[in-house]
ROSEPA-321938 format. One record per residue (C-alpha): x, y, z; residue in three letters. Coordinates in pm, 1 decimal, m for minus. Layout:
BEGIN
<u=X&v=Y&w=Z&res=ALA>
...
This chain:
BEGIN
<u=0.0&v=0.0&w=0.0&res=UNK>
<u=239.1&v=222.7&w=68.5&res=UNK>
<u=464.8&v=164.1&w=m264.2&res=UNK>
<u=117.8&v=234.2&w=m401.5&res=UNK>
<u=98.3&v=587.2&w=m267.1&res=UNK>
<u=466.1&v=699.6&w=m378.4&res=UNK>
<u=375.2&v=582.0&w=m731.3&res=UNK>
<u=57.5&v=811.4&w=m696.6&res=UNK>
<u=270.6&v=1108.7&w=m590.8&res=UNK>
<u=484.5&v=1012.4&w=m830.9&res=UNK>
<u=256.2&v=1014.6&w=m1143.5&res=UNK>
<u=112.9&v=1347.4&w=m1027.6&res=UNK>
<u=437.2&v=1518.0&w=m1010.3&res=UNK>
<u=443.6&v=1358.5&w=m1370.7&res=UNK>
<u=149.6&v=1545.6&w=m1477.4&res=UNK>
<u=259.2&v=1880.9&w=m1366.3&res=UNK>
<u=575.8&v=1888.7&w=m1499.3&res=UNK>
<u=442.7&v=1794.3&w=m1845.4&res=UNK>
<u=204.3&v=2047.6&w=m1809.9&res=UNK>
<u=414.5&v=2313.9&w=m1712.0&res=UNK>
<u=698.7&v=2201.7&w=m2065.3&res=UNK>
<u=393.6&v=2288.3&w=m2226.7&res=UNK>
<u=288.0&v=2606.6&w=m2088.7&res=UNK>
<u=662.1&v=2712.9&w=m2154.0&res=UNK>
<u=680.5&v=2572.3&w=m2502.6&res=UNK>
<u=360.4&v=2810.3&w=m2611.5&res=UNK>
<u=465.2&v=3103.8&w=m2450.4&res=UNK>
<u=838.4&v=3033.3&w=m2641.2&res=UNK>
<u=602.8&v=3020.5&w=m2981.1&res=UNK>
<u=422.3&v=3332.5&w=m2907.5&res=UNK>
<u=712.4&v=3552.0&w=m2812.2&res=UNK>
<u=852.0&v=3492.7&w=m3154.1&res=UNK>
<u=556.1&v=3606.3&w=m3316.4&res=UNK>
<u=585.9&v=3936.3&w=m3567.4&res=UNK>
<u=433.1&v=4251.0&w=m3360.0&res=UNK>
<u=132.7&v=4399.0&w=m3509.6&res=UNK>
<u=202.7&v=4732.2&w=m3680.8&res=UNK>
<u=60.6&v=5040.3&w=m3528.4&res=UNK>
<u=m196.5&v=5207.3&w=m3780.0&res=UNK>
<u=m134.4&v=5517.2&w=m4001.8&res=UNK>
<u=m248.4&v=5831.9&w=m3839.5&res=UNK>
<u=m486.5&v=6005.7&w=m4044.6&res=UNK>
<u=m468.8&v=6390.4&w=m4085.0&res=UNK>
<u=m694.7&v=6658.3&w=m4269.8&res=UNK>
<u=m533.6&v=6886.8&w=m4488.7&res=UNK>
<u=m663.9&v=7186.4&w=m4676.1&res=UNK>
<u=m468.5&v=7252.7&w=m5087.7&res=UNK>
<u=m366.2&v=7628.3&w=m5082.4&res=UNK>
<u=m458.1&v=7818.5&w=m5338.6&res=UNK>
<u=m371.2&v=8192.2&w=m5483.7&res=UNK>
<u=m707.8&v=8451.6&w=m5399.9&res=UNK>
<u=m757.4&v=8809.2&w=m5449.4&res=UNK>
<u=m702.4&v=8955.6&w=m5094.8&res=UNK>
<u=m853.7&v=9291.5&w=m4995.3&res=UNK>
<u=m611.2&v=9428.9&w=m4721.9&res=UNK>
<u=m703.7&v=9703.7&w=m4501.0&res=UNK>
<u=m560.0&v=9847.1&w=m4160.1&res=UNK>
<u=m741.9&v=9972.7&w=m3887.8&res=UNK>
<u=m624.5&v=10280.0&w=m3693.4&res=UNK>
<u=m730.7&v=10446.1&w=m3429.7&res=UNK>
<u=m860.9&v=10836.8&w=m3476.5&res=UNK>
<u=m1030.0&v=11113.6&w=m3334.2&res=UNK>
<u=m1343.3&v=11363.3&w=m3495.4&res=UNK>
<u=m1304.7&v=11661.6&w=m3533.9&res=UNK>
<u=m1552.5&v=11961.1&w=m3655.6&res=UNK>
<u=m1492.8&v=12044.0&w=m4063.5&res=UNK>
<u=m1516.1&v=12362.1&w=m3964.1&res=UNK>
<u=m1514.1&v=12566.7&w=m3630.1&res=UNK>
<u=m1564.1&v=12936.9&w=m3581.1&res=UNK>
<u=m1515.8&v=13107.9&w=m3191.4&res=UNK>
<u=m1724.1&v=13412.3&w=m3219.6&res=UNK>
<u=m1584.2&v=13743.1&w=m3090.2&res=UNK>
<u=m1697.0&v=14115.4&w=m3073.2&res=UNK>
<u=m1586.1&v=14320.5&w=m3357.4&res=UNK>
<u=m1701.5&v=14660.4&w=m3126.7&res=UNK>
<u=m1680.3&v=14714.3&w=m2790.9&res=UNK>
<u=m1999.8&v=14794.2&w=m2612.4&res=UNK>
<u=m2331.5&v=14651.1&w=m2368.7&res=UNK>
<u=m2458.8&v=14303.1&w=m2472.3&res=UNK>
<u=m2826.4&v=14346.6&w=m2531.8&res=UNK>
<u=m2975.9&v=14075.1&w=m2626.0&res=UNK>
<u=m2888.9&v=13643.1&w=m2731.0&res=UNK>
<u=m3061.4&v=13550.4&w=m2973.9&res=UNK>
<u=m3019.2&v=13184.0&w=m2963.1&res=UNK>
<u=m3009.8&v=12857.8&w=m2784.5&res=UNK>
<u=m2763.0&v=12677.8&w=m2635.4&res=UNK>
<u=m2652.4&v=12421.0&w=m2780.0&res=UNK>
<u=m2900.4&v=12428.2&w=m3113.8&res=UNK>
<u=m2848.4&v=12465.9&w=m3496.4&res=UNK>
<u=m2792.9&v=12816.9&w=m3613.1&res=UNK>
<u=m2747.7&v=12920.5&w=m3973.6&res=UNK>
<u=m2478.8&v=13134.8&w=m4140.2&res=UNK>
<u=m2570.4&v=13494.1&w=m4120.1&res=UNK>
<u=m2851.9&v=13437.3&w=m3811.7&res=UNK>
<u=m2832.1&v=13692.2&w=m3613.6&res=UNK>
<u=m2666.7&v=13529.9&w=m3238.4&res=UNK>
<u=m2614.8&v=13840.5&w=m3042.4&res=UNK>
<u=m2741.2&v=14245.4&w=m2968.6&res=UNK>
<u=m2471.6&v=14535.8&w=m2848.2&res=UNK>
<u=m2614.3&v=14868.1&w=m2761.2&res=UNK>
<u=m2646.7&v=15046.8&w=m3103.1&res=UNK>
<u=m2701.1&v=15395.2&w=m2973.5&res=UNK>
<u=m2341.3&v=15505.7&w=m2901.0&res=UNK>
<u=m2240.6&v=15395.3&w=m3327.2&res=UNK>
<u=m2614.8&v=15522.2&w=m3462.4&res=UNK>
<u=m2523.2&v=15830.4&w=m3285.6&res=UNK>
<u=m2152.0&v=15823.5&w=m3442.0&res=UNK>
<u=m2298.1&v=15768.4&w=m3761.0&res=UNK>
<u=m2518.5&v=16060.6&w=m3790.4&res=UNK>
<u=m2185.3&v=16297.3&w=m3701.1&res=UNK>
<u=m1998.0&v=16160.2&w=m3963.4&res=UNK>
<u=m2302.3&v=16246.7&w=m4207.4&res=UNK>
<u=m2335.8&v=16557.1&w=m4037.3&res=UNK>
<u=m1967.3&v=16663.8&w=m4155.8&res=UNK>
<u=m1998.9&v=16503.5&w=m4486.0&res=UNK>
<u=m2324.0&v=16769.8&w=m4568.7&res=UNK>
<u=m2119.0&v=17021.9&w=m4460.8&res=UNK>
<u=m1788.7&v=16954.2&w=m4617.9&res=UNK>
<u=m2022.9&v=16898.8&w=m4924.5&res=UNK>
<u=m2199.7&v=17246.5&w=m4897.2&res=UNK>
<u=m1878.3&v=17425.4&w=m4873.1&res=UNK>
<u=m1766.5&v=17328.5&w=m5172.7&res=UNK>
<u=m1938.4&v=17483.8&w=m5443.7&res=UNK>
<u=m1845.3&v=17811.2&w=m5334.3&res=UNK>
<u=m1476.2&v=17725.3&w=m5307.3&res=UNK>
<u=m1475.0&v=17549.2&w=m5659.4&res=UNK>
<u=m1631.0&v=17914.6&w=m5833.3&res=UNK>
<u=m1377.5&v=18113.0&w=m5659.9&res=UNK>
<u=m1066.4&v=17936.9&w=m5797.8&res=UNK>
<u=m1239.4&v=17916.0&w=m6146.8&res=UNK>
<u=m1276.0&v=18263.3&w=m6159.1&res=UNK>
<u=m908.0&v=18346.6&w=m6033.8&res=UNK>
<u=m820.6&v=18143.2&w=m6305.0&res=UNK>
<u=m1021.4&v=18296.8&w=m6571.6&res=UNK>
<u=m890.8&v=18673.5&w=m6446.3&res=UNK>
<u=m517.2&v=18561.8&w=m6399.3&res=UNK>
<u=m438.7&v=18625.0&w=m6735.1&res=UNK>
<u=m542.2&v=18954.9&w=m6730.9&res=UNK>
<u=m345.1&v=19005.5&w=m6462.5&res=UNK>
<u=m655.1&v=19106.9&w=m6258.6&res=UNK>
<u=m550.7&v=18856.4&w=m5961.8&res=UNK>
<u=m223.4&v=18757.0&w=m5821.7&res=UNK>
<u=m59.5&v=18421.6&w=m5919.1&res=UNK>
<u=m53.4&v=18402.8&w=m5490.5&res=UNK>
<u=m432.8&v=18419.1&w=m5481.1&res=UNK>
<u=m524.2&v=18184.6&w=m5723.5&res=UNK>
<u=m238.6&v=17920.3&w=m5545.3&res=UNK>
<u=m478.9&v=17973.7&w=m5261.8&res=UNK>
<u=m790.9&v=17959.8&w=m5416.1&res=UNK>
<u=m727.6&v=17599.2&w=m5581.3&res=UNK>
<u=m531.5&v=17503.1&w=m5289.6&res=UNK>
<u=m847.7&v=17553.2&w=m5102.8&res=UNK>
<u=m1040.5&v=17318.9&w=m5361.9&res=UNK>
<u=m869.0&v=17094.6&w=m5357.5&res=UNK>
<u=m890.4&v=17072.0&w=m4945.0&res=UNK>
<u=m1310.2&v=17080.0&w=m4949.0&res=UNK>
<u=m1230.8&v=16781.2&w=m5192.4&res=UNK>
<u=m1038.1&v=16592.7&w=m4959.5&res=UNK>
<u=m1246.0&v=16679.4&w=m4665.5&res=UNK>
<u=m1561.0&v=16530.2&w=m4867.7&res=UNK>
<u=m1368.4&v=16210.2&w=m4884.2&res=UNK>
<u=m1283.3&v=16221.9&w=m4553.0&res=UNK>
<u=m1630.5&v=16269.1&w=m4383.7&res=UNK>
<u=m1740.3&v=16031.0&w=m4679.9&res=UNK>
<u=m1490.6&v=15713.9&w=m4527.6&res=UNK>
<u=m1602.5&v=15866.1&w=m4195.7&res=UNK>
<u=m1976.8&v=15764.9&w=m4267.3&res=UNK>
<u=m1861.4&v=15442.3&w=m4429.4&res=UNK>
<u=m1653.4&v=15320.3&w=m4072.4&res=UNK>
<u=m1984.5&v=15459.0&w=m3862.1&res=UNK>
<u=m2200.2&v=15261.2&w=m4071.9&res=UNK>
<u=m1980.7&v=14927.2&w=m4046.0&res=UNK>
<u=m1931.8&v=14973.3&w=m3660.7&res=UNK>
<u=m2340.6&v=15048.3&w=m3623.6&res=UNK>
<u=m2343.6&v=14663.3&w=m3873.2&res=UNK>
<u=m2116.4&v=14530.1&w=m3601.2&res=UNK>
<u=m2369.6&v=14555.3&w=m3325.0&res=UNK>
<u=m2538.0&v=14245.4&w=m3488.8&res=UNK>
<u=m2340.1&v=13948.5&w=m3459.7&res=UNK>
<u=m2412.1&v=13690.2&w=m3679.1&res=UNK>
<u=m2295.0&v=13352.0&w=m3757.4&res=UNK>
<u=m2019.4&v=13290.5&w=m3951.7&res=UNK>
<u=m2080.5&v=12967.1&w=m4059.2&res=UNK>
<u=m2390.1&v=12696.3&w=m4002.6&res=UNK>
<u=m2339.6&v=12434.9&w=m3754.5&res=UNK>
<u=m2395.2&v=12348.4&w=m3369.9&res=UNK>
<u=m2351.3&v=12632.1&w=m3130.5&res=UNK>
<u=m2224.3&v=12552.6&w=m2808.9&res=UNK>
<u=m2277.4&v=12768.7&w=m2467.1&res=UNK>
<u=m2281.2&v=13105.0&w=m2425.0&res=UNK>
<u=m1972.7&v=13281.8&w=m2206.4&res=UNK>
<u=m2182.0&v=13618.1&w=m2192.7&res=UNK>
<u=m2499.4&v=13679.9&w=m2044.9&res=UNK>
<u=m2682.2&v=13991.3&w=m2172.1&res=UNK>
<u=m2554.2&v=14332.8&w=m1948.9&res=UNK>
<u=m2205.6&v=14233.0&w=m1954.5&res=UNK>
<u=m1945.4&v=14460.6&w=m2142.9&res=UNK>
<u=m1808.1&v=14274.8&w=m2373.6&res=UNK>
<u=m1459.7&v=14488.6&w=m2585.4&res=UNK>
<u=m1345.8&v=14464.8&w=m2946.3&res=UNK>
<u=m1157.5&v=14146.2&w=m3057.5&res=UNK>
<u=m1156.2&v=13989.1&w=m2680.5&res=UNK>
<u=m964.9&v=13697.1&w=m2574.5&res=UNK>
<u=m1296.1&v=13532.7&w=m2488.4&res=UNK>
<u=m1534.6&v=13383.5&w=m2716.4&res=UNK>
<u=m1880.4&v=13453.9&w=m2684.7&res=UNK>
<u=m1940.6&v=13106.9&w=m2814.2&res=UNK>
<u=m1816.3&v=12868.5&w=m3062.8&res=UNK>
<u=m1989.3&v=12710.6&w=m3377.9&res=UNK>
<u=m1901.3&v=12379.8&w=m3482.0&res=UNK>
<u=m2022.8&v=12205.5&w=m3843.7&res=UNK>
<u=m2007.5&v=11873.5&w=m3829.1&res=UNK>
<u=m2214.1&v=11772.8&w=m4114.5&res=UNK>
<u=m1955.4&v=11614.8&w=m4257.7&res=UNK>
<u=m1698.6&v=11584.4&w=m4008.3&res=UNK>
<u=m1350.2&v=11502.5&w=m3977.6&res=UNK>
<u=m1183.9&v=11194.2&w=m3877.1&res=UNK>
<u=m758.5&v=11245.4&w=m3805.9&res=UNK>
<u=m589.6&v=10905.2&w=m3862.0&res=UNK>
<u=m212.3&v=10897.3&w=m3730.6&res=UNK>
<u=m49.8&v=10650.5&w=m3988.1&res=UNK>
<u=343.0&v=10575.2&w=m3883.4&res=UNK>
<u=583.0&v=10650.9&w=m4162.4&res=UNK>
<u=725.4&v=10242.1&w=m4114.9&res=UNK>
<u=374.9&v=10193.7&w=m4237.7&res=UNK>
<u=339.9&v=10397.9&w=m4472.0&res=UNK>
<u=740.8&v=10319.8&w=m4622.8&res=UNK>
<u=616.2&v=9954.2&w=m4653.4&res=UNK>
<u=339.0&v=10016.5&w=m4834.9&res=UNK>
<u=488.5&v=10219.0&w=m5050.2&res=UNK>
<u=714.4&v=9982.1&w=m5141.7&res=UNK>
<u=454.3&v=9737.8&w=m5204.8&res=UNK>
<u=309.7&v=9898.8&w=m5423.5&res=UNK>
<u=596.8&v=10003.9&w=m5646.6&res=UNK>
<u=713.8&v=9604.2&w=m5589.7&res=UNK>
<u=414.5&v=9504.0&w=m5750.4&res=UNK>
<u=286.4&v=9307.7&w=m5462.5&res=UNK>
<u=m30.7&v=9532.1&w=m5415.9&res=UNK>
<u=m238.8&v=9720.1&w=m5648.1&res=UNK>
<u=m452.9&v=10032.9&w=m5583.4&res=UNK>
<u=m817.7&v=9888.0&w=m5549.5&res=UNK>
<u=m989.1&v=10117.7&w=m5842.3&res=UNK>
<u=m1215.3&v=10433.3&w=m5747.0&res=UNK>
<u=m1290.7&v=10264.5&w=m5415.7&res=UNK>
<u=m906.6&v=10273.1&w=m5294.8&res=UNK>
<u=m970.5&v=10582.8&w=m5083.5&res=UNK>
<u=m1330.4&v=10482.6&w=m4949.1&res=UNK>
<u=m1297.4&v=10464.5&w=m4559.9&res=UNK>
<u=m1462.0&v=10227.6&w=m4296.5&res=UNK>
<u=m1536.8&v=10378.1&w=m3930.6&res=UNK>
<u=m1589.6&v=10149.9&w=m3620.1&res=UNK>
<u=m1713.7&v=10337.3&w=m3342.8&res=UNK>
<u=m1616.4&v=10359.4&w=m2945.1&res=UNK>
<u=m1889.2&v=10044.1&w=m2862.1&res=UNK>
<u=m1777.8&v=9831.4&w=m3187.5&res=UNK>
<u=m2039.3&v=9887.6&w=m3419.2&res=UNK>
<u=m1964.1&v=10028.0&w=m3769.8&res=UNK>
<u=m2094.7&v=10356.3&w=m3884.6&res=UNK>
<u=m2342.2&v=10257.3&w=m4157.9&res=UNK>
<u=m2148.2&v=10559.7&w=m4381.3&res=UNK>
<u=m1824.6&v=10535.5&w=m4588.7&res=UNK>
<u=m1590.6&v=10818.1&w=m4575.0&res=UNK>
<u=m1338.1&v=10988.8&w=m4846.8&res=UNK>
<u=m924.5&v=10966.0&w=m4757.0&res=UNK>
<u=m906.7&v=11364.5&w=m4856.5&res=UNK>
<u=m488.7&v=11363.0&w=m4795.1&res=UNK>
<u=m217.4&v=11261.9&w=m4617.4&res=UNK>
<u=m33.4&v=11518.2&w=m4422.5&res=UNK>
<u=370.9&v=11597.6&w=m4552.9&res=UNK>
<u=493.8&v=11668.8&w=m4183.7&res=UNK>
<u=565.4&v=11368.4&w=m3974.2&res=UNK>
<u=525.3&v=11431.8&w=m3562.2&res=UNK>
<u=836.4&v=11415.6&w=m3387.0&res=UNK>
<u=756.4&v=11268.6&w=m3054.5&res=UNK>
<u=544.0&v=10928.3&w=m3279.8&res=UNK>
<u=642.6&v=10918.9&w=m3578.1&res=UNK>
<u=390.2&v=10922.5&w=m3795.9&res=UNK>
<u=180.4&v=11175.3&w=m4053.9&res=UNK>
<u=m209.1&v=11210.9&w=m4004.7&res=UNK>
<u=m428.0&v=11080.0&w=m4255.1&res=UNK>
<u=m745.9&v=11324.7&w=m4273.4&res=UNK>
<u=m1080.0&v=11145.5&w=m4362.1&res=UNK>
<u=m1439.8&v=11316.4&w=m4442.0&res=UNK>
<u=m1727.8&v=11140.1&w=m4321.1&res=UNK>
<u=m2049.3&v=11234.3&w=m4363.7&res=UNK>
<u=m2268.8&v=11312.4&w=m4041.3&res=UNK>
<u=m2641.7&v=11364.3&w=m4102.7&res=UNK>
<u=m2736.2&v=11223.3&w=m3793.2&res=UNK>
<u=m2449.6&v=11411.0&w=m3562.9&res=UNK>
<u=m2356.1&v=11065.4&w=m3456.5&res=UNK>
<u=m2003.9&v=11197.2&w=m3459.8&res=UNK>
<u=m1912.3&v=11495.5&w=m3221.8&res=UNK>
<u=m1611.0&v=11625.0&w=m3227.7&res=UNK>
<u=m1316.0&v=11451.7&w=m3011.5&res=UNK>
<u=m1499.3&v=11083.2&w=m3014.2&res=UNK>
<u=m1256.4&v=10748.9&w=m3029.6&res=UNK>
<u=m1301.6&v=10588.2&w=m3317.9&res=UNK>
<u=m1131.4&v=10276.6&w=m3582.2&res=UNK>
<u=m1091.3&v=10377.6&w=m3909.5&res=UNK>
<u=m1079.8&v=10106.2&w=m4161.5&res=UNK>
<u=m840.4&v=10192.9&w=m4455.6&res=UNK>
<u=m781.2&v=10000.5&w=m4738.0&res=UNK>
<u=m406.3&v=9950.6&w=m4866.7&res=UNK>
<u=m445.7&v=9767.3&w=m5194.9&res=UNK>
<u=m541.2&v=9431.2&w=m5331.7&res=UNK>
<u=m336.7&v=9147.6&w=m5318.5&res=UNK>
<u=m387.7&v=8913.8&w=m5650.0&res=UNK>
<u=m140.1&v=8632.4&w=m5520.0&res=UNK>
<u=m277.0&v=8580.5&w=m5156.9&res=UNK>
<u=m233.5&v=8279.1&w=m4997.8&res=UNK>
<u=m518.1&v=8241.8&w=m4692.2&res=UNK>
<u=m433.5&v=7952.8&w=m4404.2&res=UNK>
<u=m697.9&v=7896.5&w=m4109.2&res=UNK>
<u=m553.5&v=7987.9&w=m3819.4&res=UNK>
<u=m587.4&v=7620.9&w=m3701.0&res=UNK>
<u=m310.9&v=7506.5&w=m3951.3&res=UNK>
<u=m34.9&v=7744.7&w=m3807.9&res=UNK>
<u=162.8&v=7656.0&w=m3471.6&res=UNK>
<u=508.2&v=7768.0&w=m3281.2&res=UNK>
<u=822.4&v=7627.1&w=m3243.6&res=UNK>
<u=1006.0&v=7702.8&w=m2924.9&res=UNK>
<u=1114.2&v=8025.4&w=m3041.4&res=UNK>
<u=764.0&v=8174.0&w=m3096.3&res=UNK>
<u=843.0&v=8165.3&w=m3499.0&res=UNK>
<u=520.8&v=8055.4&w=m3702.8&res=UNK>
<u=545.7&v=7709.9&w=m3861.9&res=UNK>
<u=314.2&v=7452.1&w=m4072.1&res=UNK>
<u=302.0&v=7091.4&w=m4187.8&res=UNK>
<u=253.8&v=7003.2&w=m4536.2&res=UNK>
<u=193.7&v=6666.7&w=m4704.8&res=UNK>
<u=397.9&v=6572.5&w=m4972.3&res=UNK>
<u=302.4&v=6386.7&w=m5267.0&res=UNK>
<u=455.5&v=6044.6&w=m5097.1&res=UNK>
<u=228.8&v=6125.6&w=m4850.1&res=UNK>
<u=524.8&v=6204.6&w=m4577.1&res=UNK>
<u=493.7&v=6511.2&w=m4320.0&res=UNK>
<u=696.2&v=6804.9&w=m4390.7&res=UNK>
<u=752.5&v=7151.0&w=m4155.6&res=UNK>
<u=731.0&v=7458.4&w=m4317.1&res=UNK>
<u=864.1&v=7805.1&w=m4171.6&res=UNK>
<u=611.1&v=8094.8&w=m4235.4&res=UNK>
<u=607.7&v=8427.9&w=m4231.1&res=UNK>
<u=277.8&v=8609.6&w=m4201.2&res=UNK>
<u=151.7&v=8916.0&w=m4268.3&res=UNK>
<u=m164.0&v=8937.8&w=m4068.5&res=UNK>
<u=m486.6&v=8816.5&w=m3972.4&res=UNK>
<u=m782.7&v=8844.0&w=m4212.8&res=UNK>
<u=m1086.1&v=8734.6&w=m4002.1&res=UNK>
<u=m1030.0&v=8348.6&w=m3876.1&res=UNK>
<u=m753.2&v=8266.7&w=m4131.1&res=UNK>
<u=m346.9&v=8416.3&w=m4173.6&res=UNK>
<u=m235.3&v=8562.5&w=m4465.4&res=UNK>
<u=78.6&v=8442.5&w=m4545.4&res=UNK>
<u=398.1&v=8618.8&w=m4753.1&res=UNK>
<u=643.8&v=8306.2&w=m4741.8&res=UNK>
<u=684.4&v=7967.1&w=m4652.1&res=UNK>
<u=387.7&v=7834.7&w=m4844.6&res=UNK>
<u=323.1&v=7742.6&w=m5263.6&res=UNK>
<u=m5.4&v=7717.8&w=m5472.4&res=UNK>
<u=m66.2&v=7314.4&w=m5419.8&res=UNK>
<u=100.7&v=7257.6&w=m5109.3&res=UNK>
<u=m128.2&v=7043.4&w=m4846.5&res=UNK>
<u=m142.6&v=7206.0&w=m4538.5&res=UNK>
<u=m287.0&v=7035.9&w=m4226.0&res=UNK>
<u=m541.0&v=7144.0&w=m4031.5&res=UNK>
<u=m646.0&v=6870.2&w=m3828.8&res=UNK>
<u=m444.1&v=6564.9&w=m3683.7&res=UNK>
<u=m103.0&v=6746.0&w=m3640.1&res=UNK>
<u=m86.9&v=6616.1&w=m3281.7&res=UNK>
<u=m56.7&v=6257.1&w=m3413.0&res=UNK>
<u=238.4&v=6376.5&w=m3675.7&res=UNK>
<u=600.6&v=6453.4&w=m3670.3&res=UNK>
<u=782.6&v=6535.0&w=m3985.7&res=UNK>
<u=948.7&v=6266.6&w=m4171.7&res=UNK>
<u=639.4&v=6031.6&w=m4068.0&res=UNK>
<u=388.6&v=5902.1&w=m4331.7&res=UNK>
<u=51.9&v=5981.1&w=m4260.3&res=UNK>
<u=m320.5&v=5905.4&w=m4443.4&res=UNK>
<u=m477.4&v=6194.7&w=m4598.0&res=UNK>
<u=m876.5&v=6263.3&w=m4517.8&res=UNK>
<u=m1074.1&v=6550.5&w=m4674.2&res=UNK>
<u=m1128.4&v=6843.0&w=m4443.7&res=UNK>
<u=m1457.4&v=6915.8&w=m4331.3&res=UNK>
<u=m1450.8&v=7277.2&w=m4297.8&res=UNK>
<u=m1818.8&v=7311.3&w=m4166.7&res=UNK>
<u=m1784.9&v=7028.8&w=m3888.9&res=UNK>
<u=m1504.2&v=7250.6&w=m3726.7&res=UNK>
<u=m1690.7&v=7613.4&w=m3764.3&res=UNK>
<u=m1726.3&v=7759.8&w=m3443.4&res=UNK>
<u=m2060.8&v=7875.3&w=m3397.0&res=UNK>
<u=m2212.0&v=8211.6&w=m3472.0&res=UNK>
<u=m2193.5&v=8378.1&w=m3131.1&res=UNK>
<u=m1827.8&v=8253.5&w=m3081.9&res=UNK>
<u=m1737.0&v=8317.7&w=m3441.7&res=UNK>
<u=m1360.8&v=8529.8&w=m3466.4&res=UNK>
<u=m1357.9&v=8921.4&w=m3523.4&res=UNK>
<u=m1378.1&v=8946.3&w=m3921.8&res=UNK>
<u=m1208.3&v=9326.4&w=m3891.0&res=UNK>
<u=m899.5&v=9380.5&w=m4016.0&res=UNK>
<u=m612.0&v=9327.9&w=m3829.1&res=UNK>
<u=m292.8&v=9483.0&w=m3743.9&res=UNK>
<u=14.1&v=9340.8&w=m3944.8&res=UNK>
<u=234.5&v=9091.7&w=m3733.8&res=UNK>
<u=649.9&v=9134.3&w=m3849.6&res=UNK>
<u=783.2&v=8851.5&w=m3893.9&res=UNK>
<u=517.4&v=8627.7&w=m3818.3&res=UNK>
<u=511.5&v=8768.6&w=m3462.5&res=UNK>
């Protein structure tokens, strides 16, 4: 019995060992198997393409009145009377304020006082050095008393045009004691009040009229600016956009555009010291008065059009470690390439880009995480509408300040 039991353990032991080669021998057969290869990563890439590019800059300005008149005395004398209300429309010519008339009526009637009598003297004075003239040859008169006789002619004559520009000056200085408006626009407050004595030509205003239907918008453009686009243009690499090259956009202070296009009337010759940069002066019309003068504003101006643009969505375009722009492309063995870039600026969700990129290159937009160059990768079409953002999140479409260098 008990041989019996050690040829039980035995036989067990038996079992378990063979079991065990086994185990061994498959795991052996499996580690020699061929690894599965890991699956191409699939990317989505967009095939850039040459567009006619619009580009604009946007600058910030300030309004200013088209034209401004400060209204002054031209006579010193008692303010009467104002004949208009703050702040309201007045016409050119309305009559805005009343001095005291009496003292320059009164000034006026002596001048045309002397001017009778300087007239009525005269007659006389001309027959009496005609007839000294007539008798002189005779030798009736002296040559001495006929000197004196036209020498006194010809002093009533001057005395008539004296008393004559006498009457003129009283009747200008009696006009005077109207004040009327220069010029048709907004009047703003009055720095009189009727009773005070106001003097010729004052420092002080009595009140200032602004016109602004249109209005003026001052752009400050800085000459780097304007060099490079000067350049560009000569270069070749813009063109003036037609009639329409000096039509003007206007954002205002809250971010809505002014629903009216202005005229670029001129760019200034004389360059600011302490920026810079020349001012750009645009006309905008202002039915409305939704412009006063001194407001914030963005104006929209358009540099020229671009026939050879080249348009990337933003999504496409990374950084390096150095903060410079780069891309990956897709050759045509299907193998990821990096691109360096240098961009212009931003047109609304997509850069506009001066090197780095050809007509038919295949840019990635989607999948670049999965990439690195050299690798070979499966090409997908883009769905541009699947990746929109939407509406209420959508990118500012204004134009852009240029980025140097891709900055």
């Amino acid at each position: 019995m008990q041989n019996n039991g050690i040829v039980s353990q035995i036989f067990k032991w038996s079992l378990f060992l063979a079991a065990l080669s086994v185990g061994f021998l498959t795991a052996g057969c499996e580690c020699r198997q061929t690894p599965v290869p890991p699956p191409v990563p699939e990317v989505s890439t967009v095939t850039m393409q040459t567009r006619k590019v619009m580009l604009s800059t946007e600058l910030p300005g300030r309004t200013a009145p088209f034209r401004i008149a400060e209204i002054r005395p031209q006579v010193s004398g008692l303010l009467q009377k104002r004949f208009f209300r703050e702040g309201s429309h007045v016409k050119a010519g309305q009559v805005l304020y009343q001095i005291d008339p009496a003292p320059f009526q009164a000034a006026l009637d002596n001048a045309r006082a002397g001017l009778g009598k300087a007239e009525a003297n005269l007659p006389a004075v001309r027959l009496r050095a005609e007839r000294y003239r007539e008798v002189l040859a005779d030798k009736a008169v002296s040559q001495q008393d006929y000197d004196d006789a036209a020498a006194a002619l010809k002093q009533a004559q001057a005395e008539i045009q004296y008393w004559k520009a006498q009457v003129e000056t009283a009747r200008i200085n009696l006009g005077y004691c109207r004040i009327n408006a220069p010029i048709t626009g907004r009047i703003g407050r009055s720095n009189m009040t009727e009773g005070a004595i106001v003097t010729a030509y004052q420092p002080v205003e009595l009140a200032t009229i602004q016109q602004l239907n249109p209005i003026y918008v001052d752009v400050p453009q800085s000459t780097t600016e304007l060099l490079r686009l000067k350049r560009r243009l000569e270069d070749g690499r813009l063109k003036k956009y037609g009639t329409n090259q000096n039509k003007v956009k206007l954002i205002l202070e809250d971010g809505t555009p002014y629903p009216q296009e202005g005229i670029l009337q001129f760019r200034d010759v004389t360059v600011d010291p302490t920026t810079g940069s020349v001012i750009l002066r645009v006309v905008f019309p202002n039915p409305e008065d939704v412009l006063l003068p001194g407001m914030f504003v963005q104006a929209v101006i358009k540099e020229g059009v671009n026939e050879q643009g080249i348009l990337v969505p933003q999504q496409g375009v990374s950084r390096d470690r150095k903060g410079n722009p780069v891309a990956l492309i897709v050759d045509a063995s299907d193998n990821v390439r990096q691109r360096m870039l240098t961009l212009d600026r931003a047109i609304g969700d997509k850069w506009l880009v001066s090197a780095g990129l050809a007509p038919g290159d295949q840019l990635i937009v989607e999948g670049m995480q999965r990439v690195r160059p050299g690798g070979t990768v499966k090409v997908v079409p883009f769905n541009e509408n699947k990746t929109r953002r939407r509406p209420e999140a959508e990118p500012d479409v204004r134009p852009q300040k240029r980025t140097d260098g891709g900055a």
